[in-house]
C-alpha positions as CSV (number, residue, x, y, z in Angstrom):
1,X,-38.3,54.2,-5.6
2,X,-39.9,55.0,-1.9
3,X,-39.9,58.5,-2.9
4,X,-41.6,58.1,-6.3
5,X,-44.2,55.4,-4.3
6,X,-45.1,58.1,-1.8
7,X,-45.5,61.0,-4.8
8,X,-48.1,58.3,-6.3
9,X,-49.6,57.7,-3.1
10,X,-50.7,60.9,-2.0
11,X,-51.6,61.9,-5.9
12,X,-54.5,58.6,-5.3
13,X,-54.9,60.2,-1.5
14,X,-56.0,63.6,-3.2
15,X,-57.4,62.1,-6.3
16,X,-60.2,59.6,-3.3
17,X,-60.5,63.3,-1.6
18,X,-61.8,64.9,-5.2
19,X,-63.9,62.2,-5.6
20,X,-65.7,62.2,-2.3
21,X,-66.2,65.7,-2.2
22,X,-67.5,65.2,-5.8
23,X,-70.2,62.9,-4.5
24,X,-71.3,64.9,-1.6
25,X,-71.6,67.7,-3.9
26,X,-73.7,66.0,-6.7
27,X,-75.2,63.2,-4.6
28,X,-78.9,63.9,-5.0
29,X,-78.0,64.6,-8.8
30,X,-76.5,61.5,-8.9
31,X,-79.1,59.7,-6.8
32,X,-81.6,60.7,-8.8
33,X,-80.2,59.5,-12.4
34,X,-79.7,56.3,-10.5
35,X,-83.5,56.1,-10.3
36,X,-83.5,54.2,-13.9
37,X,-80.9,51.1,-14.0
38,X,-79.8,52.5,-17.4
39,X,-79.1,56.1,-15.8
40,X,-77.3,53.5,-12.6
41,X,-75.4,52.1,-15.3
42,X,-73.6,55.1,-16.8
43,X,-72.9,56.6,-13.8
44,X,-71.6,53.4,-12.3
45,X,-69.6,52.6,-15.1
46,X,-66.6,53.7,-14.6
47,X,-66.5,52.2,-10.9
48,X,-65.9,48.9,-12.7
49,X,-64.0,50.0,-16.0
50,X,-62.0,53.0,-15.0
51,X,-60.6,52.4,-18.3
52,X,-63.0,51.8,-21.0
53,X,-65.2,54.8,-21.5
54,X,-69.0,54.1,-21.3
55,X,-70.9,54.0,-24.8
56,X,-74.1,54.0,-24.6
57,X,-76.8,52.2,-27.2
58,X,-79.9,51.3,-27.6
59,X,-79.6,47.9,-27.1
60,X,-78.2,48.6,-23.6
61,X,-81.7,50.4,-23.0
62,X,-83.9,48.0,-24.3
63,X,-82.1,45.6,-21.4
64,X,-82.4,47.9,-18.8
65,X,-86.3,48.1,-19.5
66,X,-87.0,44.9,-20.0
67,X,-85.2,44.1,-16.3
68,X,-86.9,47.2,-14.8
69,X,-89.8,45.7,-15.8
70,X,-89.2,42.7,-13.5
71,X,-88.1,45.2,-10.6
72,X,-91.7,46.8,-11.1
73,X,-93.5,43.4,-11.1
74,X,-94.7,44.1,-14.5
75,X,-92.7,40.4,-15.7
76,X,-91.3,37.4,-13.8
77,X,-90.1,35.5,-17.1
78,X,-87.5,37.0,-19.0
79,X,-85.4,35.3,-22.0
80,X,-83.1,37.9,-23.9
81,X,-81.2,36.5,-27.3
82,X,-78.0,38.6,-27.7
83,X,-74.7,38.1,-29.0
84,X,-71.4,38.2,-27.5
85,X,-69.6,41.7,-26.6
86,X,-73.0,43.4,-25.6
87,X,-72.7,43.8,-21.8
88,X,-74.9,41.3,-21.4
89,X,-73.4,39.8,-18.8
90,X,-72.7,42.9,-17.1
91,X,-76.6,44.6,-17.3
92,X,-77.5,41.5,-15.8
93,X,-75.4,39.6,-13.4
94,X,-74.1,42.8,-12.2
95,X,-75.2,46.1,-12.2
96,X,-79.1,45.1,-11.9
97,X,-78.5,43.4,-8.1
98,X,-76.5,46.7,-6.8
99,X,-79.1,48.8,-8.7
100,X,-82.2,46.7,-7.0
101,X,-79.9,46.5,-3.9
102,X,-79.2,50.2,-3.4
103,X,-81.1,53.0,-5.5
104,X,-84.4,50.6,-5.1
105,X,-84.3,50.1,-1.5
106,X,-85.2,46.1,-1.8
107,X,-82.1,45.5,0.1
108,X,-83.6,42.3,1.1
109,X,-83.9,40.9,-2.6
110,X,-81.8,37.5,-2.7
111,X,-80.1,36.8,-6.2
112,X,-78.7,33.4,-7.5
113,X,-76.9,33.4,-10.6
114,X,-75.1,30.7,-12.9
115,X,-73.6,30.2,-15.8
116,X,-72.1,27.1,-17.7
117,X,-68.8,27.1,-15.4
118,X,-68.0,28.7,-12.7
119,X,-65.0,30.9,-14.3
120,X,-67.8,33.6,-15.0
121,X,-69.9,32.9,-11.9
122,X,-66.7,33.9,-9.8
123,X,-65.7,37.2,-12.1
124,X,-69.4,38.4,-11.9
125,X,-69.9,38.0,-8.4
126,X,-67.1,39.9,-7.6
127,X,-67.5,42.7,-9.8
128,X,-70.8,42.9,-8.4
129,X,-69.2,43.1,-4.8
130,X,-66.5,44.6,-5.7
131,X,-69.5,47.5,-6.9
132,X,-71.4,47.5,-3.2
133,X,-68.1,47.6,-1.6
134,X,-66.6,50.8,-3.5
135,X,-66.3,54.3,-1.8
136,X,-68.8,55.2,-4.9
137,X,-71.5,53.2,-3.4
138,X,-71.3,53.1,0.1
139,X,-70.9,57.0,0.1
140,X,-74.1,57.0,-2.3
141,X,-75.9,54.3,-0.1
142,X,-74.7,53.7,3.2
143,X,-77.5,51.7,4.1
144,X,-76.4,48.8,2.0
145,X,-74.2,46.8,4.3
146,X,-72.4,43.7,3.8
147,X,-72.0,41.3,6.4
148,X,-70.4,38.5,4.6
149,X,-67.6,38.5,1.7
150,X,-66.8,35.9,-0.4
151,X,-65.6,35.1,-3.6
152,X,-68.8,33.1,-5.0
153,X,-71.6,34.3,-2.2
154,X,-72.0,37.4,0.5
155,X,-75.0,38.8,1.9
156,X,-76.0,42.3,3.3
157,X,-77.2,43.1,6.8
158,X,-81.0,43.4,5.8
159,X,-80.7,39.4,4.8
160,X,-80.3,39.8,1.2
161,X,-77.8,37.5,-0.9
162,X,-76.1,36.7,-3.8
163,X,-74.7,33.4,-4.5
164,X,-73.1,32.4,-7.3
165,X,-73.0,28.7,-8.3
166,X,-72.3,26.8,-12.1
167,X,-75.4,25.8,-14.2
168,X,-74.7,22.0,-13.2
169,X,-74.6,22.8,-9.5
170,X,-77.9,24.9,-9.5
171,X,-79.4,22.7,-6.6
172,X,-80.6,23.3,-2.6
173,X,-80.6,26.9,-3.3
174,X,-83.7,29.7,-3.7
175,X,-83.7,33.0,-4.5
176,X,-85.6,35.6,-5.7
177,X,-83.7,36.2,-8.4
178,X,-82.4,33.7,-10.8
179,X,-80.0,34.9,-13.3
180,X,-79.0,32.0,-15.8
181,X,-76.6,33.8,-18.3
182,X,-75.3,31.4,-20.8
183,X,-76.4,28.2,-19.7
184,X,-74.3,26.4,-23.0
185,X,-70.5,26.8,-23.3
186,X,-69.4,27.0,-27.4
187,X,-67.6,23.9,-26.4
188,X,-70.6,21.7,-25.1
189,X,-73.5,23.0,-27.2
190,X,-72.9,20.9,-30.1
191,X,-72.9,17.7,-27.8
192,X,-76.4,16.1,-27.7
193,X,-75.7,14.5,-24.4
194,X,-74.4,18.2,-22.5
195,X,-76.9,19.7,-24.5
196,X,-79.3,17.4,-23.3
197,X,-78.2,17.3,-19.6
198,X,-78.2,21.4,-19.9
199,X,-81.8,21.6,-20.8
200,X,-82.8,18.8,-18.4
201,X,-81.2,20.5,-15.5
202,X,-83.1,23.8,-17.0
203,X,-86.7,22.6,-17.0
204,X,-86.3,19.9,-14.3
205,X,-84.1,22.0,-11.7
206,X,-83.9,25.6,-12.5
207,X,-88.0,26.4,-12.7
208,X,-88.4,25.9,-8.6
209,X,-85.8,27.8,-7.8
210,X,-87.2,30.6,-6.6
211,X,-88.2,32.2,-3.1
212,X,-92.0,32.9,-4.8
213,X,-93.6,30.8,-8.0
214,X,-95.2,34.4,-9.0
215,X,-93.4,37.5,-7.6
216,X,-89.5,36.2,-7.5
217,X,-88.2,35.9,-11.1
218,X,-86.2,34.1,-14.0
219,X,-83.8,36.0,-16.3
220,X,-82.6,33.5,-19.1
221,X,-79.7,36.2,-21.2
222,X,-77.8,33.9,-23.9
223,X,-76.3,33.6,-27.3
224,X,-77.9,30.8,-29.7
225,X,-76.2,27.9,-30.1
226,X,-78.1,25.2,-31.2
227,X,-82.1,24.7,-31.9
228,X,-81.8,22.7,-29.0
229,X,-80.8,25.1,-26.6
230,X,-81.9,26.1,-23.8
231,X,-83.8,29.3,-25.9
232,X,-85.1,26.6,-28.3
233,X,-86.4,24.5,-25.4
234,X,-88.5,27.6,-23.8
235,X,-90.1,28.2,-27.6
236,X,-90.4,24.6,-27.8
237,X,-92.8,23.6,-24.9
238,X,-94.2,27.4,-25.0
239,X,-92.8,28.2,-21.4
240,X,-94.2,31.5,-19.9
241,X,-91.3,33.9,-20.7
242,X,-90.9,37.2,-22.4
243,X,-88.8,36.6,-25.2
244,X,-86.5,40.1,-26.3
245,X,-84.5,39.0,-29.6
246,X,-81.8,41.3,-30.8
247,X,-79.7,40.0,-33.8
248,X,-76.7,42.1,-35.0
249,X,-78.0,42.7,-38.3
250,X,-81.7,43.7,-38.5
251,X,-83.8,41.4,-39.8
252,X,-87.6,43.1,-40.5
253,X,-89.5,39.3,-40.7
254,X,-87.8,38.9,-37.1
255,X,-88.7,42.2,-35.9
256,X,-88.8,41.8,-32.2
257,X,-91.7,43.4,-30.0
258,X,-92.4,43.0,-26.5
259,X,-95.7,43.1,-24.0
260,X,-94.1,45.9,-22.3
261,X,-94.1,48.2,-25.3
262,X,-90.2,47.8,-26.5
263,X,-89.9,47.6,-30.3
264,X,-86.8,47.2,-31.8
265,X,-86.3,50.7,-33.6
266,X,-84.1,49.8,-36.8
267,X,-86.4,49.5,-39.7
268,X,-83.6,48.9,-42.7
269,X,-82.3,45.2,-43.5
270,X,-78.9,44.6,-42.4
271,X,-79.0,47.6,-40.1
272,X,-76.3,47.0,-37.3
273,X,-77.3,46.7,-33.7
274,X,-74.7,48.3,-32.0
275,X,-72.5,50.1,-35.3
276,X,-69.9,51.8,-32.7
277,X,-68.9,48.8,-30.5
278,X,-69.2,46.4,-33.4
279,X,-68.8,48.0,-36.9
280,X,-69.6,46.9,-40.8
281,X,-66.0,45.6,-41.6
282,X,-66.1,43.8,-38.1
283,X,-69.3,42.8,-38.8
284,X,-67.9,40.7,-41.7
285,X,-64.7,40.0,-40.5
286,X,-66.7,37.8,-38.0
287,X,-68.7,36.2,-40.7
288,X,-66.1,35.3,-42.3
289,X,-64.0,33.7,-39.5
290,X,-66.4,32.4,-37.7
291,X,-68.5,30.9,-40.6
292,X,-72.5,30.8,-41.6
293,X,-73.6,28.5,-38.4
294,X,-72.1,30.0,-35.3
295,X,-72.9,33.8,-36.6
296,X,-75.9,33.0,-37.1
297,X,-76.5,31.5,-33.9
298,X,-74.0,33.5,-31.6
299,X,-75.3,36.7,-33.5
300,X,-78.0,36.4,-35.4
301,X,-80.3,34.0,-32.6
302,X,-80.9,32.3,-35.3
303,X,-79.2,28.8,-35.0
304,X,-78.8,28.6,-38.9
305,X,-78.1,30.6,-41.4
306,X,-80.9,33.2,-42.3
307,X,-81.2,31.9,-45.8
308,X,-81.2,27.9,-44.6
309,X,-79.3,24.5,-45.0
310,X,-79.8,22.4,-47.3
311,X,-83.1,24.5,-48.7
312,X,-82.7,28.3,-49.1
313,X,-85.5,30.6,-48.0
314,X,-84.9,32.7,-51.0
315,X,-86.1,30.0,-53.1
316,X,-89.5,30.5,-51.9
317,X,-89.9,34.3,-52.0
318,X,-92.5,34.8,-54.8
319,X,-93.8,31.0,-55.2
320,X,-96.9,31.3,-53.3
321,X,-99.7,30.7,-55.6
322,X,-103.8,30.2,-55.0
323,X,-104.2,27.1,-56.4
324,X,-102.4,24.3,-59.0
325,X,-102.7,24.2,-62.3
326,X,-105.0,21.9,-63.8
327,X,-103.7,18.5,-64.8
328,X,-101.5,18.6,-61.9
329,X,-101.1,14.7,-60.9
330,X,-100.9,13.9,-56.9
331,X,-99.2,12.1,-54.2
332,X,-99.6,12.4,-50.9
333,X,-96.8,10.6,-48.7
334,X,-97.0,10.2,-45.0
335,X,-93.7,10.0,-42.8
336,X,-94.7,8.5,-40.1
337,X,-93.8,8.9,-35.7
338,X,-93.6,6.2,-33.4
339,X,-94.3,8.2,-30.7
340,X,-96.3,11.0,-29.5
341,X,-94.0,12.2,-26.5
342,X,-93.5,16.4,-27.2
343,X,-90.1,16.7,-28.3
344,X,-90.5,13.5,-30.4
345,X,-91.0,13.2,-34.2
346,X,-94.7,14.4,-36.0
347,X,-96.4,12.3,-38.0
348,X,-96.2,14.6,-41.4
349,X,-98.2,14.4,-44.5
350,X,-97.5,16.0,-47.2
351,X,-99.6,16.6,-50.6
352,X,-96.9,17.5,-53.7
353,X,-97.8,17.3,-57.2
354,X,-96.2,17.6,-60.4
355,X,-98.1,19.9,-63.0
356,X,-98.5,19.3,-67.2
357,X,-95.2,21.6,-67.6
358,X,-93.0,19.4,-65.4
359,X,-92.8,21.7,-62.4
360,X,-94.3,20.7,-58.7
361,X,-96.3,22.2,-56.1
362,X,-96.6,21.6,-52.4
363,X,-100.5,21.6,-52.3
364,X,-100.6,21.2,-48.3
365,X,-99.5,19.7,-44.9
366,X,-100.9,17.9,-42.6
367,X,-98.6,17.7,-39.1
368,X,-100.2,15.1,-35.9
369,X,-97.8,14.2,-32.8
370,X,-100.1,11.1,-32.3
371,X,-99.5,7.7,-32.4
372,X,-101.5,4.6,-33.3
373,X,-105.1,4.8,-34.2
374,X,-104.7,8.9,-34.5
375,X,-102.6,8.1,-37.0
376,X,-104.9,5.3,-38.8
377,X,-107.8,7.4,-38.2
378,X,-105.8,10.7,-40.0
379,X,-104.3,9.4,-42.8
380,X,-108.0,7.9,-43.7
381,X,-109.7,11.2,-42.8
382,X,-107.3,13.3,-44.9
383,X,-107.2,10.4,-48.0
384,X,-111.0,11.1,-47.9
385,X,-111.1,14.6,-48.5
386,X,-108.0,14.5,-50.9
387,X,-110.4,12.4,-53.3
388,X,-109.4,9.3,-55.2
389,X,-107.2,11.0,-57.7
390,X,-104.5,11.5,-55.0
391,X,-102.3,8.7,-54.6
392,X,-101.2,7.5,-50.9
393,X,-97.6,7.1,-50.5
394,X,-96.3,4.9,-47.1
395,X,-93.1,4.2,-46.1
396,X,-92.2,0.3,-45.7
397,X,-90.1,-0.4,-42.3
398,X,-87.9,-3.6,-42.8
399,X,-88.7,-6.7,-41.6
400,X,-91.9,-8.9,-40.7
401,X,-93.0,-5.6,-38.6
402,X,-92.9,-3.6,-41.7
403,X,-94.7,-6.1,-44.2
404,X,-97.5,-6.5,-41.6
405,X,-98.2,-2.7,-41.3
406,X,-97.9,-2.2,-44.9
407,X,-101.0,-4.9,-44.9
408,X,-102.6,-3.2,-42.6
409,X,-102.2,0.5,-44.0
410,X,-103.2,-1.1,-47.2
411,X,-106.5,-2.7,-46.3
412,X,-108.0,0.8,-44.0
413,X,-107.3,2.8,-47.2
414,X,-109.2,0.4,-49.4
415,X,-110.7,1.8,-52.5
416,X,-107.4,4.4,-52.6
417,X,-104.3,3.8,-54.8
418,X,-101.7,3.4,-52.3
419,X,-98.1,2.5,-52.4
420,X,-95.5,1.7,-49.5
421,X,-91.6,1.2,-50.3
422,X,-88.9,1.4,-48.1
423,X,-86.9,4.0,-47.7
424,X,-82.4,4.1,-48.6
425,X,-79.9,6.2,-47.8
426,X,-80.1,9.1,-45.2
427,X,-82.2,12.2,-44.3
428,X,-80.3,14.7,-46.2
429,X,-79.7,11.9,-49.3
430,X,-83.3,11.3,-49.8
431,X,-83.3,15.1,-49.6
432,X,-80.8,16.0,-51.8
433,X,-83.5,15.6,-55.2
434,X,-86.2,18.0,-54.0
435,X,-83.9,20.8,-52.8
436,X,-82.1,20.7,-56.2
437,X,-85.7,21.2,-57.8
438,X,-86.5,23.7,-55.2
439,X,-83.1,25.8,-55.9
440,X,-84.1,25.4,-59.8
441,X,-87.3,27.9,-59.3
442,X,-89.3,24.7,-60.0
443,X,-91.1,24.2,-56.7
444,X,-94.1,26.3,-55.6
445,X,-96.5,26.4,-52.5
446,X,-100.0,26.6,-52.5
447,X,-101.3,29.3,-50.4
448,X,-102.0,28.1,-46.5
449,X,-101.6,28.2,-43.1
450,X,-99.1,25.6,-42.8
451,X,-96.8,27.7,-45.9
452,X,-94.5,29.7,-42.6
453,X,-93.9,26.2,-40.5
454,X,-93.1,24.5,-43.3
455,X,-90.9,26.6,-45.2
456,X,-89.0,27.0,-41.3
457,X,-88.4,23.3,-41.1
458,X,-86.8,23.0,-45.2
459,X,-84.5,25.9,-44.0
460,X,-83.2,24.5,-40.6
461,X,-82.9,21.4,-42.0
462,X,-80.8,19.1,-41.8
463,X,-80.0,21.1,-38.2
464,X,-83.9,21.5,-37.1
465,X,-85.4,19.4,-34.5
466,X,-88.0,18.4,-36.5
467,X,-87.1,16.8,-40.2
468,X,-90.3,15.1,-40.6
469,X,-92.1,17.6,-43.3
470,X,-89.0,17.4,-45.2
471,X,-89.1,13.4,-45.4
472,X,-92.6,13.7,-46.6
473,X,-91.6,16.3,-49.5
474,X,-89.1,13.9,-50.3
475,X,-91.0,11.1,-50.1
476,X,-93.6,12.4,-52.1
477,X,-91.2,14.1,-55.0
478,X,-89.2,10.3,-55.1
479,X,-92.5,8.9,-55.7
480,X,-94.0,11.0,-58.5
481,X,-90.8,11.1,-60.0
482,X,-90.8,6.9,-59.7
483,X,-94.5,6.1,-60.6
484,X,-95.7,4.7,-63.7
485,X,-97.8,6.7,-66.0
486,X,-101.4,4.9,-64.3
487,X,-102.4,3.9,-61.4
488,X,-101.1,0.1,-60.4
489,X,-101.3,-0.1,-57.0
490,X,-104.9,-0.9,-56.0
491,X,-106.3,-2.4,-53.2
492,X,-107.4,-5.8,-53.5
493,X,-105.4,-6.1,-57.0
């Protein structure tokens, strides 16, 4: 056994000699490639996966650029949406700090990164000092020295850093790097008080992180999980980031283009991102395990399934039209917000009629996140220019409350036929009668602005953040279906 320990020794002896006089052979070669981070990448590769071959894709590019692009000042906001098994974590939490580190000469850079425990905070921080420490590196750029070693934080002799710390933890430090790479565990994401305390901790403690408000920079690289998300809350409250979206299978009304020139280069529905790594009967051996929701999230970015919930986006393609047949009788029903805080409900009106022949049309949609006299003043604004012909629909809240707005409603739309009932049953019950109309063929849109947002919300519901324009089409729909042949419900009858 010592014998056959020696033999292996000296073959690893004369195997490091090869390699060193490999290096000092093709160092300026090698040096040179290393100029781009995607040319660092494949040569570094095998440093840290001597045994999985290096396969390159596009995908692996297009996150190379887009961080470049941050290296060269060009961004300082960067959100990527990509799914699992992509090198994600690798691109970003790795090989970009030794890249910036050694073949950039910014030495001095300090990066913070996190994730949602600290199991992957502790394997990347490692592999990325594991990377700086290797004979590879140090021969290739001796300059880059460390000082300190640790597991979760080490630091270089030219002061730069890297410390590693859990999403929840993300406090007294700065850098000029923040790296948040999945922010949401699988586990947590579907939990509205972790998902809540996630996104909190995003906007309230991540955002002043950094070393410089307008030179340092974020890098937000996660799989969807919810429309609550962490993703969902930068679209939501239209924070400053360059968004690059690459789903598994190509989507063309999600094609993803970015300010720095990257398109996404399939052009064929269904086209696989990364068909080598991840083929077709993988592709749906995943669908089929994992189900609708999570590949559509995890994969897809797309927090729901691509053809929707309860209401299928299918249903809609070709049932645009310019205007309603004449004949077509009115309602217009308001669901109403108590609040105008961002996040909160919208006040959502929404005109649907039912035409001579039975069938209905969404005539258009009026969204407010107002509260009060807004409100009063927009549902009286919009019942003027609907005309007299369109009926007012209100929903009734129980109690004394209720009965008193209901007066009040009643009397500021005077001279309009206006009804208020309360509402039964649930979201998705009250639902259920429209979408089964809308799956019949039976339900068109009239052409607007507001068709794209509205059609978005019937498809994510009931798992949307907002439900409000689908309680109005189902307020609407109970109502014409429920109303008597005339008009009854006058003010001041």
């Amino acid at each position: 056994m010592t014998m056959m320990r020696l033999i292996r020794q000296e073959e690893a002896r004369r195997q490091a000699d090869r390699e060193r006089e490999r290096l000092a052979r093709d160092a300026e070669r090698i040096r040179a490639r290393c100029r781009s981070l995607r040319g660092f990448v494949g040569e570094a590769w095998s440093v840290l996966e001597p045994n999985a071959a290096f396969v390159g894709n596009w995908h692996i590019d297009a996150i190379c650029e887009h961080l470049e692009a941050i290296t060269g000042g060009q961004l300082n906001r960067l959100l990527i949406n990509i799914s699992p098994g992509s090198s994600k974590s690798l691109l970003t939490s790795v090989f970009w700090q030794a890249w910036e580190w050694g073949p950039m000469g910014l030495a001095s850079l300090r990066h913070l990164t996190t994730s949602f425990n600290d199991g992957p905070v502790k394997r990347d921080t490692r592999k990325t000092r594991d990377l700086i420490l290797s004979d590879w590196y140090r021969q290739l750029w001796p300059e880059v020295d460390l000082v300190r070693t640790g597991e979760t934080s080490f630091a270089n002799s030219a002061t730069g850093t890297r410390e590693g710390v859990a999403f929840g933890s993300l406090t007294s430090q700065r850098a000029d790097r923040l790296v948040i790479d999945d922010p949401h565990s699988t586990e947590t994401a579907e939990s509205p008080a972790e998902r809540e305390r996630t996104t909190r901790k995003f906007r309230e403690g991540a955002q002043n992180r950094l070393n410089d408000q307008q030179r340092s920079a974020i890098v937000v690289i996660m799989q969807r999980l919810h429309s609550d998300d962490v993703s969902g809350v930068i679209e939501r409250y239209g924070m400053d980031y360059e968004r690059l979206m690459i789903p598994m299978e190509f989507e063309p009304e999600r094609h993803c283009r970015t300010s720095i020139g990257w398109s996404d280069p399939r052009r064929t529905d269904g086209e696989l991102m990364d068909p080598v790594r991840v083929p077709r009967a993988e592709v749906e051996r995943l669908k089929r395990d994992m189900g609708s929701y999570a590949w559509a999230g995890q994969y897809q970015q797309r927090p729901m399934p691509r053809e929707g919930g309860m209401f299928k986006r299918q249903w809609f393609e070709g049932k645009i039209i310019q205007a309603a047949p004449q004949g077509t009788v009115w309602v217009r029903h308001w669901d109403l917000a108590a609040t105008n805080k961002v996040n909160a409900a919208r006040t959502a009106g929404v005109k649907l009629g039912k035409t001579p022949d039975g069938r209905f049309v969404v005539g258009h949609v009026v969204l407010e996140q107002e509260e009060g006299p807004v409100v009063r003043r927009l549902i009286r604004a919009t019942a003027e220019s609907d005309g007299f012909d369109v009926e007012i629909s209100l929903p009734q809240d129980p109690g004394q409350a209720g009965k008193v707005q209901k007066s009040d409603m009643i009397a500021m739309l005077a001279g309009f036929s206006v009804h208020a009932e309360r509402e039964g049953g649930n979201k998705e019950t009250r639902a259920e009668p429209f979408s089964v109309q809308c799956e019949a063929g039976n339900v068109y849109l009239v052409a607007g602005t507001w068709n794209q947002g509205y059609i978005d919300e019937l498809c994510l519901f009931p798992g949307g953040s907002f439900k409000d324009q689908v309680d109005a089409s189902a307020g609407a729909f109970a109502r014409l279906i429920m109303r008597p042949s005339a008009f009854e419900w006058y003010v001041g009858n």
